[in-house]
N, C-alpha and C positions, 0 to 999 in steps of 0.2 A: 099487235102481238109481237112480239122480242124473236130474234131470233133462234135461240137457245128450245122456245114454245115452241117454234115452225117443226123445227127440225126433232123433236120429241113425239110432236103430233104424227107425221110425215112416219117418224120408223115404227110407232103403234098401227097406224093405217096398215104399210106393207106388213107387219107382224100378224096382222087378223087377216089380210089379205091372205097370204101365205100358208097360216092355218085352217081356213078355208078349202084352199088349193090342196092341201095334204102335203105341203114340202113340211120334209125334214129341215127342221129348224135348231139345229143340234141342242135341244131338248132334251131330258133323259128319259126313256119309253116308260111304259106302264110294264109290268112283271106280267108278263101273258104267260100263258101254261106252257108246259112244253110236251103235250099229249099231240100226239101224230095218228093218221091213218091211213093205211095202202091195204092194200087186199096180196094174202096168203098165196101161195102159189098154186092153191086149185080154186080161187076166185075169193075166198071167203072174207069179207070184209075183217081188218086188225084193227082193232084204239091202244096206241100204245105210250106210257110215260118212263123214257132213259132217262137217268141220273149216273152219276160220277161223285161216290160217295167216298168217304174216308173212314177206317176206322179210329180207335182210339188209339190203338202202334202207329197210327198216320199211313195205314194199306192202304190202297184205293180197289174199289169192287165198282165193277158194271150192277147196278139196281134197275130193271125193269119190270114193271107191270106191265100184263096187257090182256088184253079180252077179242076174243076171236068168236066172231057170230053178232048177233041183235043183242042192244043191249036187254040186263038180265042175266047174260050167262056169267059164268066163273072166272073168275078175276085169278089168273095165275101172276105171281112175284117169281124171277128169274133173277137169280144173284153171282154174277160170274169173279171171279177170279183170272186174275194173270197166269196161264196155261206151264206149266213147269215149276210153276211156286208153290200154287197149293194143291193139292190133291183133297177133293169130298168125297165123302164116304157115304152111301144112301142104302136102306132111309136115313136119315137125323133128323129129329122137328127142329125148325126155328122156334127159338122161345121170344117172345114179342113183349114188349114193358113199356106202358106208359100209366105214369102213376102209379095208382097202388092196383090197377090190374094188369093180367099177364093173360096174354096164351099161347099156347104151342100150336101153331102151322105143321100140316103135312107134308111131310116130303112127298110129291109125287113126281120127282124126276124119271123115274124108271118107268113112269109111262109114256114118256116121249121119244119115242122110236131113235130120234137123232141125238139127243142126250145121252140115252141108253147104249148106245153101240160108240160114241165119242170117248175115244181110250184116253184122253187127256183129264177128264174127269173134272174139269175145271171149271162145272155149272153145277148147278144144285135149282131145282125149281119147289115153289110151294103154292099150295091153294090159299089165297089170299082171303077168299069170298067171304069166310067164317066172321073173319077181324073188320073187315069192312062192312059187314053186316052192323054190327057192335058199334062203333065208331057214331059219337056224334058230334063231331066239333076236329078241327084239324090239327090234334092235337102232337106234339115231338112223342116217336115214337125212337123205341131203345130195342134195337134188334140183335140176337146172340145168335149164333152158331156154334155148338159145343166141338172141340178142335179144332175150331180152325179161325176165331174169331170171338171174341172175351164184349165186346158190344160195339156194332154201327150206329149211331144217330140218325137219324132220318130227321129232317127240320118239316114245320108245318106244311109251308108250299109244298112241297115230294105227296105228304099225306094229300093232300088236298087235290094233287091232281091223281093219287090212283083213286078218291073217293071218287071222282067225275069221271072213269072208267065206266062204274057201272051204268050207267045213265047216257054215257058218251054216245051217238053217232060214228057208224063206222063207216 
């Protein structure tokens, strides 16, 4: 066997060896979700998916979903704003666009006590449950907010990890 074989064989061996072992092999990972879970501050289990999205003026918005309790309950979407920039006004429904269907999301920020009394006004929450319901395939969703935001893109992955909300482990 040639030398040039030894030493090909030799870094295959340590390569499988090492993936084996679980070392980082500076590899590039697999796309894992980025849904999280910790429990609420009166115990209640959260599943939750942050994103750091852009609009189409090139804004950037906090996009959270999250589901608090077993799964099955209501999948709330949380859309923040940079605090001094924009001001929401509530209710407004988000109007939701993928393809040639649409729906309007409920405001229901004014029912979250810390929302409601935050004079900065610079969240807006919706009951997401509706659209995820609907939803079969993780498909680019086109999110409006009337004054304050002309359309956010949401890419598949985003959809795909609030759809595994419902079903998540908290």
């Amino acid at each position: 066997m040639s030398a040039r074989r030894t030493i090909s064989a030799l870094l295959g061996l340590l390569w499988a060896i090492g993936l084996g072992l679980g070392l980082d092999l500076g590899l590039p990972e697999a796309a894992l979700a980025q849904v999280h879970s910790h429990s609420n501050e009166h115990g209640v289990p959260v599943v939750r998916s942050l994103e750091s999205l852009r609009d189409l003026d090139y804004q950037s918005w906090q996009v959270v979903a999250y589901r608090e309790g077993r799964p099955g309950r209501p999948v709330t979407l949380r859309i923040v704003g940079y605090p001094g920039k924009v001001r929401l006004d509530h209710p407004t429904a988000l109007r939701v666009r993928s393809g040639r269907r649409s729906w309007d999301l409920a405001d229901i920020t004014l029912t979250n006590p810390k929302l409601a009394s935050d004079w900065r006004a610079a969240a807006a929450e919706f009951d997401l449950t509706p659209l995820l319901a609907d939803l079969e395939q993780d498909r680019p969703l086109r999110l409006q907010l009337p004054g304050v935001f002309v359309e956010l893109p949401v890419p598949p992955y985003v959809v795909a990890e609030w759809r595994s909300l419902t079903g998540a482990e908290g």
